[in-house]
C-alpha positions, 0 to 999 in steps of 0.5 A, spaced: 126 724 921 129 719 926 135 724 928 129 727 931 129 722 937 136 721 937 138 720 944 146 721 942 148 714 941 150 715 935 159 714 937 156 707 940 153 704 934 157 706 930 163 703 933 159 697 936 160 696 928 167 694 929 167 688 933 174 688 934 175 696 936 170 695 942 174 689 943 180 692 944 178 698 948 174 694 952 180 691 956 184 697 956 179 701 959 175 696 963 184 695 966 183 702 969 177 703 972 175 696 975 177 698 981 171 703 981 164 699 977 160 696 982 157 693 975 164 690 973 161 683 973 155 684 970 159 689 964 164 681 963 158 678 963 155 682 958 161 682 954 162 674 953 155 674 951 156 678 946 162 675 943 160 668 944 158 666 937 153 661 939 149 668 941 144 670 936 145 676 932 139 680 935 143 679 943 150 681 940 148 687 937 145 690 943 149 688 947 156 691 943 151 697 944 152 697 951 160 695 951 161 701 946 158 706 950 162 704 956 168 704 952 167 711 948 172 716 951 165 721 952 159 720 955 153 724 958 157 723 965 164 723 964 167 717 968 172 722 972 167 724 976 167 720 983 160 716 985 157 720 979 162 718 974 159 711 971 151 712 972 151 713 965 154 707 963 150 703 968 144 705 966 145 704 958 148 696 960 142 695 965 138 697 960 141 691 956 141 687 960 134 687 962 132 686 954 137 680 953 137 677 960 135 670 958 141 669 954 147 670 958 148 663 960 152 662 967 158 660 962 158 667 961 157 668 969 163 664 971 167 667 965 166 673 969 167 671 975 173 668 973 176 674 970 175 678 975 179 673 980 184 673 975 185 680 976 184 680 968 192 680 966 192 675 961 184 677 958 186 681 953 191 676 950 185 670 951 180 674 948 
């Protein structure tokens, strides 16, 4: 009954299991595109809050959720599309953000803001 109200999230979830997996496509992926998200801060932010070991479970799997969707090689919108590209992707991680706000912290934040300012060249090594 369930796969009757699927959305089509089921690639996310499934990779959202394999921590390191979104790890890694996470970087590569976020190296390519950063120059066109307009939510790249946010989408870091998120990330050092679901991979912060003081964050509870329930936070972390939401928000793997939302990375994994934004790392999948598919989406309802591709990525390629100008302007359009990334709404998808937008929506699912405000829509994660808005559940779980509270627990990203201004490490997270900061952590975000630094990466960024960084260029994100030595992230995939710190990571």
């Amino acid at each position: 009954m369930a796969s009757e109200y699927s959305v089509g999230f089921e690639p996310a979830d499934r990779l959202a299991q394999d921590r390191e997996s979104v790890r890694r496509r996470f970087w590569s992926k976020l190296k390519r595109v950063v120059a066109r998200l307009p939510f790249a801060e946010d989408l870091l932010a998120a990330y050092y809050c679901a991979f912060d070991s003081r964050t509870p479970r329930h936070v972390q799997a939401a928000l793997l959720g939302a990375i994994a969707y934004f790392v999948l090689p598919f989406d309802f919108v591709p990525d390629m599309l100008p302007v359009l590209g990334f709404t998808d992707d937008a929506a699912v991680l405000a829509t994660a953000l808005r559940m779980v706000a509270t627990h990203i912290t201004p490490e997270h934040r900061d952590a975000a803001r630094a990466a960024l300012k960084r260029g994100m060249e030595t992230e995939t090594s710190q990571s």
